[in-house]
C-alpha positions as CSV (number, residue, x, y, z in Angstrom):
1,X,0.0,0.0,0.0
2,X,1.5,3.6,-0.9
3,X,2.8,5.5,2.6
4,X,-0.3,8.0,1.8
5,X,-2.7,5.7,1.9
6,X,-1.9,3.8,5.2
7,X,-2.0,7.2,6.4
8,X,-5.5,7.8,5.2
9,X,-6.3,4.6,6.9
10,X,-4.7,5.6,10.1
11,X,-5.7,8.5,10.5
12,X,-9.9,8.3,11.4
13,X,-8.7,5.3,13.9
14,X,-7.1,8.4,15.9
15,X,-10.5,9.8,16.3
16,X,-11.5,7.9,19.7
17,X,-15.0,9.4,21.6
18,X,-13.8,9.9,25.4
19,X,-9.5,9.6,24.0
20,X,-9.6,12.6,21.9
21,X,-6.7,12.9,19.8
22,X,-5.2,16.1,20.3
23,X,-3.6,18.4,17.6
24,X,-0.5,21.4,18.1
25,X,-1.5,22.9,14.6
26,X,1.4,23.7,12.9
27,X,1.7,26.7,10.1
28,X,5.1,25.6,7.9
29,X,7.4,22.8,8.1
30,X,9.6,23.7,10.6
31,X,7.1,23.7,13.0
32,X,5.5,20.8,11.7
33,X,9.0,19.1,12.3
34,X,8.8,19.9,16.1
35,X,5.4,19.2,16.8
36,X,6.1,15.1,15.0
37,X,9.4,14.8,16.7
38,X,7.7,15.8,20.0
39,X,5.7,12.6,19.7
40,X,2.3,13.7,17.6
41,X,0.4,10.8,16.1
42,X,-0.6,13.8,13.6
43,X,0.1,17.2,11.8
44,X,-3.1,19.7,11.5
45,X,-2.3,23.2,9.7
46,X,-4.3,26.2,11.4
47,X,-5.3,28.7,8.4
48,X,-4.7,31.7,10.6
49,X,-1.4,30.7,11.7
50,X,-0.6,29.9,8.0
51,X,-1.9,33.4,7.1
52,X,-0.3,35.2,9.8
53,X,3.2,33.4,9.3
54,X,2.9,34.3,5.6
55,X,2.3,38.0,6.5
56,X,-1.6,37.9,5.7
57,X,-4.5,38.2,7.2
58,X,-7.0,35.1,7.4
59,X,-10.1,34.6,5.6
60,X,-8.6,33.0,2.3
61,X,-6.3,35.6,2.2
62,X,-3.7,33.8,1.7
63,X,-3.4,32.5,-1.9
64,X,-4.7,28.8,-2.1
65,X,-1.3,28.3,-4.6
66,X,1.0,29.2,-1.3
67,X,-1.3,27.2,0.9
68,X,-0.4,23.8,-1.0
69,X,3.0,24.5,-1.3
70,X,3.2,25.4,2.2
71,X,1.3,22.1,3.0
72,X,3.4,19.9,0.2
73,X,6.6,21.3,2.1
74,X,5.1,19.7,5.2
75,X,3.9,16.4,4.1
76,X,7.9,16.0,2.7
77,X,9.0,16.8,6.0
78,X,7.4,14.3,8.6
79,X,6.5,10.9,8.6
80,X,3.2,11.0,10.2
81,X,-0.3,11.9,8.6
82,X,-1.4,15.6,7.4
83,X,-4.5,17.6,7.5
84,X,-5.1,20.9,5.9
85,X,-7.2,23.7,7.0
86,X,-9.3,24.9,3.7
87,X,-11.5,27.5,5.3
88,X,-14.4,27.5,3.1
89,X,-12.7,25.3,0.7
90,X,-11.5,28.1,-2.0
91,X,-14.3,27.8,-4.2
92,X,-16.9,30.1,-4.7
93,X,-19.2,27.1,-6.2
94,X,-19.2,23.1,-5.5
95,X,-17.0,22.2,-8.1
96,X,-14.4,25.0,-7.0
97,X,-14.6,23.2,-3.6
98,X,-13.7,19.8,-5.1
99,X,-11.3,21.1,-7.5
100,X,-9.7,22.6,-4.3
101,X,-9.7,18.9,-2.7
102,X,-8.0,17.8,-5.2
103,X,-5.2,19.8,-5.1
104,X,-4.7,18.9,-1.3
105,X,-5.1,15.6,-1.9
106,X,-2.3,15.6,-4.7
107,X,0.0,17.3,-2.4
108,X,0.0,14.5,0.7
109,X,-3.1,15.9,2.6
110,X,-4.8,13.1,3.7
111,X,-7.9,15.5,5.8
112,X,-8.7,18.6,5.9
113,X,-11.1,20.9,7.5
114,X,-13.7,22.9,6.0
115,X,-15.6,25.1,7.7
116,X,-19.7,26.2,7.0
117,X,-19.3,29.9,7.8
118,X,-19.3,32.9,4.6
119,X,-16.7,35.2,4.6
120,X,-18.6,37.6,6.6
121,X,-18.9,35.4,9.2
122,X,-22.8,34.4,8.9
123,X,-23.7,30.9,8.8
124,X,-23.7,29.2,5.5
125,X,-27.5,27.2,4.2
126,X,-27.4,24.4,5.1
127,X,-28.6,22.8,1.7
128,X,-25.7,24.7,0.2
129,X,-23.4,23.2,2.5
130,X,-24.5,19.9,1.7
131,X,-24.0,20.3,-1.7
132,X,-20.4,21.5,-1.6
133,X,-19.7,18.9,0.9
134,X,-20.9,16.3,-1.3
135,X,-18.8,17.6,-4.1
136,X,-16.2,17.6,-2.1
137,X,-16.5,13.8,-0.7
138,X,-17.3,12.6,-4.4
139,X,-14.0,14.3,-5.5
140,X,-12.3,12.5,-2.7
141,X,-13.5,9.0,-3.1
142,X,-12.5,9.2,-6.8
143,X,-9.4,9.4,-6.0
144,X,-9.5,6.5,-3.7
145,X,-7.6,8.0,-0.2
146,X,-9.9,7.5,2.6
147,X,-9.8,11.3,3.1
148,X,-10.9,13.0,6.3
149,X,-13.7,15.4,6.3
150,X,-13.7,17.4,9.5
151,X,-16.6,19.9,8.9
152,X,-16.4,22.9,11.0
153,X,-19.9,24.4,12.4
154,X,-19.4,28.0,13.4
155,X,-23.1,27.9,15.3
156,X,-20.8,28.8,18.1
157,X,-19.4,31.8,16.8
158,X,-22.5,33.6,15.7
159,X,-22.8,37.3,17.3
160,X,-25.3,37.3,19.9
161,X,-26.5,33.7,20.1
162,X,-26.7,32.1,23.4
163,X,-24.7,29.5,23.9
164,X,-27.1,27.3,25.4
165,X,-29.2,23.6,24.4
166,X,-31.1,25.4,21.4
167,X,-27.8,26.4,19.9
168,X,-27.0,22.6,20.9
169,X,-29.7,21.1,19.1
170,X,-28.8,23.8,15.7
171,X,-25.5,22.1,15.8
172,X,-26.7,19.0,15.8
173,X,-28.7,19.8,12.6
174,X,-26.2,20.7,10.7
175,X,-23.8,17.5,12.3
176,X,-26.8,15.3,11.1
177,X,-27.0,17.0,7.2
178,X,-22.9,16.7,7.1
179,X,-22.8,13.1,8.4
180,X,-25.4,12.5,5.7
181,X,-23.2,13.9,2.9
182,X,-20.1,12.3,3.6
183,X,-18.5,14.6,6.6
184,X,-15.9,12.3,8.9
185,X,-15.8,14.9,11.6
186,X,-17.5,17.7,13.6
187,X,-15.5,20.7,14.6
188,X,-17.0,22.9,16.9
189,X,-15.0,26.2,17.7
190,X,-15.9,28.5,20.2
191,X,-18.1,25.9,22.7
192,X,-16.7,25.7,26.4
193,X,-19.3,24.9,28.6
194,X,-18.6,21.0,29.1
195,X,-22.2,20.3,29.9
196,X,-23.1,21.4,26.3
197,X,-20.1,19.7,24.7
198,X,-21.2,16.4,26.3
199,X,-24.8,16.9,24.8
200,X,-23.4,17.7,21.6
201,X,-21.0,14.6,21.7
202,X,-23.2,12.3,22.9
203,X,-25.7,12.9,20.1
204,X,-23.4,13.8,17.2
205,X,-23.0,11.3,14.6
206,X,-19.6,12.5,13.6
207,X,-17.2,12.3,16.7
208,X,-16.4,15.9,17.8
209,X,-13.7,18.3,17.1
210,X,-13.3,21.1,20.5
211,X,-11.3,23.8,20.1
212,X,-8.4,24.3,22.9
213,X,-8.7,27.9,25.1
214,X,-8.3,29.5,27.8
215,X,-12.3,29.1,28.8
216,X,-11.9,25.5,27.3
217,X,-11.9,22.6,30.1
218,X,-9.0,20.4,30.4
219,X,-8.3,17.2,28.3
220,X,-9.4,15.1,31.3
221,X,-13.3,16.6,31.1
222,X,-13.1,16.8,27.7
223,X,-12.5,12.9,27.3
224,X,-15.0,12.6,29.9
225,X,-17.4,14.3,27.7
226,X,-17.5,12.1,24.9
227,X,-15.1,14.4,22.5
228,X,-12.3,12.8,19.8
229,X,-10.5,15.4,18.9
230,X,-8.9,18.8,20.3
231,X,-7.4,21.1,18.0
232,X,-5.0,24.4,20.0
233,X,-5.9,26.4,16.6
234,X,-3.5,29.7,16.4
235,X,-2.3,29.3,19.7
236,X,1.3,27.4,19.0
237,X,2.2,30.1,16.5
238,X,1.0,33.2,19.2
239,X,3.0,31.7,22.1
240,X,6.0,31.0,19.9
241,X,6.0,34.6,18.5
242,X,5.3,35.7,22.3
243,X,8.8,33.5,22.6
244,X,10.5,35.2,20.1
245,X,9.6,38.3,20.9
246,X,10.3,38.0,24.5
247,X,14.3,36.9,23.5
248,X,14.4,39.6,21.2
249,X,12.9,42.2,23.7
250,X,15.5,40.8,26.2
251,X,18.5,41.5,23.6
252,X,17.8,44.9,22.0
253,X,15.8,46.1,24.5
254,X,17.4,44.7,28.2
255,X,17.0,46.1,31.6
């Protein structure tokens, strides 16, 4: 079997409800490097720490021709399975969201997420959703890697919504509609309250995706909950620029 497709098979087996895998995204190949020889099962790229690394802002800013060579540098660099973070896939129709599959899928990705939000931050149709998701799984299977659809919900980021069960049971909606369509996995950014993240996992049919914070509750709860997979999103690259600028501050700028 080719070394990307045992990693297509490996991967979905790390996504265990109650032994969530957890993911330091990375944003190039150096840091990729440190986060696999540090012991990670996996590689996930964040988009914003991409962007932001690249000197642009997020939102598919960043040219989707730099984000597979940034992601074709890292799948050449470690030995361990990589996911991409496509945003809304870089397509303004279904077949420019399979098209953009494709490309990830030639370069090494083996998942990627893809997230249901427009660029102004509103929530997608859901019927439109579907239809781009399909597009995207049919592209996919055609070219026979058992490629990993996390689909990110951003029911959670909506100004002014509670987040309470209705918000819950909205999620679940869409997490049904996905699952139906050919999504692997839910991702659910911006839900902390571990009460509604073990609703949500225990009636998801998609094992869930929880974003890592500072509100977020530890691992141990989290597993607890029912969740599979914990992504820290931009907050690798922020602390290691924190870092960097700390040793810099204390060189040019000491005491």
């Amino acid at each position: 079997m080719p070394k990307n497709l045992q990693k297509a098979e490996t991967f979905p087996a790390l996504h265990v409800r109650g032994r969530p895998l957890v993911l330091l995204n990375a944003w190039d190949a150096g840091s990729a490097t440190a986060i696999a020889n540090g012991g990670a099962p996996a590689i996930a790229t964040g988009s914003w720490s991409v962007a932001a690394a690249n000197g642009y802002p997020d939102g598919e800013q960043l040219p989707l021709e730099f984000a597979i060579e940034n992601l074709r540098r890292i799948v050449a660099a470690v030995a361990v399975p990589v996911s991409i973070d496509l945003e809304r896939g870089y397509g303004a129709d279904a077949a420019g969201v399979a098209s953009t599959l494709v490309r990830a899928i030639e370069a090494g990705a083996i998942g990627c997420n893809i997230e249901d939000s427009l660029s102004d931050g509103s929530l997608r149709d859901i019927a439109e959703q579907v239809t781009r998701l399909r597009a995207a799984r049919e592209a996919a299977d055609a070219h026979g890697v058992r490629f990993f659809i996390n689909l990110r919900t951003d029911v959670f980021f909506q100004k002014g919504v509670p987040h309470d069960e209705a918000a819950v049971d909205h999620a679940l909606e869409r997490a049904r509609a996905y699952a139906d369509a050919g999504a692997d996995g839910l991702f659910v950014p911006g839900l902390v309250d571990a009460a509604l993240i073990e609703r949500l996992a225990n009636a998801s049919p998609l094992p869930v995706n929880i974003m890592a914070g500072s509100a977020t509750p530890p691992l141990d709860v989290l597993a607890r909950c029912g969740v599979a997979r914990v992504s820290h999103g931009p907050g690798p690259y922020a602390q290691a620029m924190q870092a960097l600028q700390a040793q810099a501050h204390a060189i040019y700028m000491p005491a």
